[in-house]
ZADO-1210 file (C-alpha; in nm, 4 decimals, padded with zeros to 6 digits):
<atoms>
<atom x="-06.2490" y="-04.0807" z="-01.5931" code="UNK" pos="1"/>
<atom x="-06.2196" y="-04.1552" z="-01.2139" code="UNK" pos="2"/>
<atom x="-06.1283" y="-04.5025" z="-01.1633" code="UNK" pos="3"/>
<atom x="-06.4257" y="-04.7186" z="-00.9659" code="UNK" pos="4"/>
<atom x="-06.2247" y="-04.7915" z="-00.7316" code="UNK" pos="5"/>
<atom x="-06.2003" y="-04.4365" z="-00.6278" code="UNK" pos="6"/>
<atom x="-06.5614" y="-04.3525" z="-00.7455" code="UNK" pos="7"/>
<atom x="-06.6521" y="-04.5829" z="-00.4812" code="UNK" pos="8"/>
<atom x="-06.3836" y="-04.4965" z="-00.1941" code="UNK" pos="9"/>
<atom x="-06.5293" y="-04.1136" z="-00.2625" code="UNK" pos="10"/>
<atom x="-06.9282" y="-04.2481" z="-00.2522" code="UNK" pos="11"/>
<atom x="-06.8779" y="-04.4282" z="00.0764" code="UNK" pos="12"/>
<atom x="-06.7270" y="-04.1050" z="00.2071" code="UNK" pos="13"/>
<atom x="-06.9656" y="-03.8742" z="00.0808" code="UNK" pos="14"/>
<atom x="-07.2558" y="-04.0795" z="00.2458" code="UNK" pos="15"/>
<atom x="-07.0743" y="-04.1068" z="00.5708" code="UNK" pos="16"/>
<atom x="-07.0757" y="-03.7169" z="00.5793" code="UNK" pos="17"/>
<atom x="-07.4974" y="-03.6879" z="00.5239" code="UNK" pos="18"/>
<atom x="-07.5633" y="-04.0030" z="00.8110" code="UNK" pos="19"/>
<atom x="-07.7176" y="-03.9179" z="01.1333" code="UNK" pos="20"/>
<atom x="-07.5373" y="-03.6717" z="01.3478" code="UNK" pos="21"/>
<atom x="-07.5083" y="-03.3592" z="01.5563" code="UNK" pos="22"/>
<atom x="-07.6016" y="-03.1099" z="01.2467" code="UNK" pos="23"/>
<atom x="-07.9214" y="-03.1798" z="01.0874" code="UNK" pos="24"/>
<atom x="-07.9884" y="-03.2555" z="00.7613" code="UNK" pos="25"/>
<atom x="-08.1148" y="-02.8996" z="00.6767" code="UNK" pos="26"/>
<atom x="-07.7866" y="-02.7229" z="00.8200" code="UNK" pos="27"/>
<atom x="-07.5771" y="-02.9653" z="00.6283" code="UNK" pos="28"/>
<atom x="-07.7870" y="-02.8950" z="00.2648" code="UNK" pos="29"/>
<atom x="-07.6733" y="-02.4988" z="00.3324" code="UNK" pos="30"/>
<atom x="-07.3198" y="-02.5882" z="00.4157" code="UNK" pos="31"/>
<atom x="-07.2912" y="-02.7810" z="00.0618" code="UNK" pos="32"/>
<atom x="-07.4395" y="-02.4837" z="-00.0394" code="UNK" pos="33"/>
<atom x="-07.1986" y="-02.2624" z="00.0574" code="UNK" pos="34"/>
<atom x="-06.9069" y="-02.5677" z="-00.0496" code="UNK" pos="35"/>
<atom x="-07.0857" y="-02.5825" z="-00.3864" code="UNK" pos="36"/>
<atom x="-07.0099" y="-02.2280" z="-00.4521" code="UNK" pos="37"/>
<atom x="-06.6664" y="-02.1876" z="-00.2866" code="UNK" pos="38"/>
<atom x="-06.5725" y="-02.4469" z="-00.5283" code="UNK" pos="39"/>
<atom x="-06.7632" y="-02.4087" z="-00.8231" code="UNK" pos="40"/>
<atom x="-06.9916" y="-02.7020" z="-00.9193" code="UNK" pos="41"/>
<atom x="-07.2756" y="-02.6357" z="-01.0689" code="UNK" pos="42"/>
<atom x="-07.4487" y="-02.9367" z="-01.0581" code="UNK" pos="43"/>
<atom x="-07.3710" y="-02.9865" z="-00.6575" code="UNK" pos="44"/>
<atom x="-07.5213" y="-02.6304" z="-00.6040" code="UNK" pos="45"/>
<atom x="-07.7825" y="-02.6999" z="-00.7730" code="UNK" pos="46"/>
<atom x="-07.8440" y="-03.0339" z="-00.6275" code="UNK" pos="47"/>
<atom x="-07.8211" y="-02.9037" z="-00.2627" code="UNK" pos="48"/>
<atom x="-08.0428" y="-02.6242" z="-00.3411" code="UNK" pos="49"/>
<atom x="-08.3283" y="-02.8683" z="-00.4052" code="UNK" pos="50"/>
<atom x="-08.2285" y="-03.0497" z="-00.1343" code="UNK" pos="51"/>
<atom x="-08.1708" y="-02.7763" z="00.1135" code="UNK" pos="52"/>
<atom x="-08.5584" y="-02.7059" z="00.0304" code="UNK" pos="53"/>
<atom x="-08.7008" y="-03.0529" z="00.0865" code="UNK" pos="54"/>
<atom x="-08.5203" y="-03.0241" z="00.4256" code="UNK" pos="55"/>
<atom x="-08.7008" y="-02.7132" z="00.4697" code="UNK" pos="56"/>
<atom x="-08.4919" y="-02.4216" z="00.4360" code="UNK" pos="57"/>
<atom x="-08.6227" y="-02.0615" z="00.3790" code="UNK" pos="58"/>
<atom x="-08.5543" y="-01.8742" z="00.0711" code="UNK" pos="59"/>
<atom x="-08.4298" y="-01.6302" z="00.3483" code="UNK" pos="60"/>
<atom x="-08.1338" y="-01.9249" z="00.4539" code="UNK" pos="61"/>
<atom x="-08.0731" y="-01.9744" z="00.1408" code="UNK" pos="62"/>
<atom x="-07.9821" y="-01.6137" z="00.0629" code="UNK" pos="63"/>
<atom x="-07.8370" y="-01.5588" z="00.4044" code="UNK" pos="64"/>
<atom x="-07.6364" y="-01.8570" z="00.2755" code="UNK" pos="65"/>
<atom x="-07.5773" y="-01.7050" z="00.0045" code="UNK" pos="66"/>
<atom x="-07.4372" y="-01.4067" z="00.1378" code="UNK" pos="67"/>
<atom x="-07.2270" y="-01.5776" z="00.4114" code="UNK" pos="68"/>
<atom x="-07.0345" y="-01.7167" z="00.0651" code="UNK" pos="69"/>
<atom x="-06.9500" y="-01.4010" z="-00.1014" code="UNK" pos="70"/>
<atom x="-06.8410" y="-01.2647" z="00.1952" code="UNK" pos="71"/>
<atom x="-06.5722" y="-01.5195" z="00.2928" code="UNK" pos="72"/>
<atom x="-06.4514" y="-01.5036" z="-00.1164" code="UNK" pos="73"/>
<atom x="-06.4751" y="-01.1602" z="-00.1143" code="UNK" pos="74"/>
<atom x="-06.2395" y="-01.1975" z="00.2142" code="UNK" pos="75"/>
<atom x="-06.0170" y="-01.4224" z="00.0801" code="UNK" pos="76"/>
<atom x="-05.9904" y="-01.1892" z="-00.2197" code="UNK" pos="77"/>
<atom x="-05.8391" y="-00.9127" z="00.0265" code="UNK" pos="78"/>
<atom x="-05.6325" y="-01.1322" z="00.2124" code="UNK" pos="79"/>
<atom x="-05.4753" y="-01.2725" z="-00.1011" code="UNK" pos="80"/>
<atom x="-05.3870" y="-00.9358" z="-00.2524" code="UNK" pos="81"/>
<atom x="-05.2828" y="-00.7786" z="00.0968" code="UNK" pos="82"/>
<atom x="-05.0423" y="-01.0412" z="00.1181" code="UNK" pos="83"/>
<atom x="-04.9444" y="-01.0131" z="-00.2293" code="UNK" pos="84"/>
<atom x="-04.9146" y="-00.5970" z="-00.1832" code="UNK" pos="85"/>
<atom x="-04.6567" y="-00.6897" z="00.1028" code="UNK" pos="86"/>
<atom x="-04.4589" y="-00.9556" z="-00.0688" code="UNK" pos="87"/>
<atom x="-04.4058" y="-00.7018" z="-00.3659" code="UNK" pos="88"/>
<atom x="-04.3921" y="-00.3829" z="-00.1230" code="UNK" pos="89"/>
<atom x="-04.6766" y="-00.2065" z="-00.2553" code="UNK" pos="90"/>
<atom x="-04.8560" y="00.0370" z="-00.0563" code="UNK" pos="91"/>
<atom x="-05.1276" y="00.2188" z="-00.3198" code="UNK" pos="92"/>
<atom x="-05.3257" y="00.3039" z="00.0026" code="UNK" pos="93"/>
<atom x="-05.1181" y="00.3830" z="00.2862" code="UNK" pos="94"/>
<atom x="-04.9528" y="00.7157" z="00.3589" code="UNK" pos="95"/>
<atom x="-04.5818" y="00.5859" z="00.4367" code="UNK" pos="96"/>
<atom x="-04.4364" y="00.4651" z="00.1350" code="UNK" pos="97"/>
<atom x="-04.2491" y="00.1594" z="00.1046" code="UNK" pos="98"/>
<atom x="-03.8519" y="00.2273" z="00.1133" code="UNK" pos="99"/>
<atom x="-03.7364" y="00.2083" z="-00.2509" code="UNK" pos="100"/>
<atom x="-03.6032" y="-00.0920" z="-00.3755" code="UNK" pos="101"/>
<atom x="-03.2179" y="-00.1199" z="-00.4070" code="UNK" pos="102"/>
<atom x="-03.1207" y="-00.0298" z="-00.8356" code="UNK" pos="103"/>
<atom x="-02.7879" y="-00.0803" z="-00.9665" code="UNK" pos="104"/>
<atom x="-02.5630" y="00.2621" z="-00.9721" code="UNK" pos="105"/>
<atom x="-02.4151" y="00.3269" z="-01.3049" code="UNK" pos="106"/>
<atom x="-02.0713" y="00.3899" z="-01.3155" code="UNK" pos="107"/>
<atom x="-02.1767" y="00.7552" z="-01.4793" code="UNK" pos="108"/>
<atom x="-02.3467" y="00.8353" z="-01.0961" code="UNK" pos="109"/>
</atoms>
């Protein structure tokens, strides 16, 4: 569904990224490792995987990869509901409570 146009705009890029450079080949296999998971595609995971491994990569980098990954998500995951406890003033953990949130007074009080 991508137009070519595009298709081929996002080819030439993607090459670029894998030519000759400061990080080898290997390095860059586990850091589309670690994209391919962040971001869900099967099919790149398991394409870098092979490749990571024809670079020569260790099934130990590959689970240290691995690892590296869920921790970062599993990060995120705190960071987005930390920020989302503060934004809605909720404190399930802390010993100060948050102050209570203004309520209308009926005109019975």
């Amino acid at each position: 569904m991508v137009d070519p146009k595009m298709r081929k705009i996002y080819f030439q890029f993607y090459q670029e990224t894998y030519r000759s450079s400061g990080i080898d080949r290997k390095t860059k296999e586990l850091i589309a490792i670690a994209a391919s998971l962040a971001t869900h595609c099967k099919g790149c995971l398991e394409g870098h995987i092979k490749k990571a491994l024809k670079y020569g990569a260790t099934k130990e980098e590959l689970s240290e990869t691995i690892a590296i990954t869920m921790g970062v998500s599993a990060a995120a995951m705190v960071d987005l509901t930390d920020i989302a406890a503060e934004s809605l003033r909720i404190r399930h953990f802390d010993t100060t409570t948050a102050p209570p949130e203004p309520r209308e007074v009926s005109p019975e009080e």
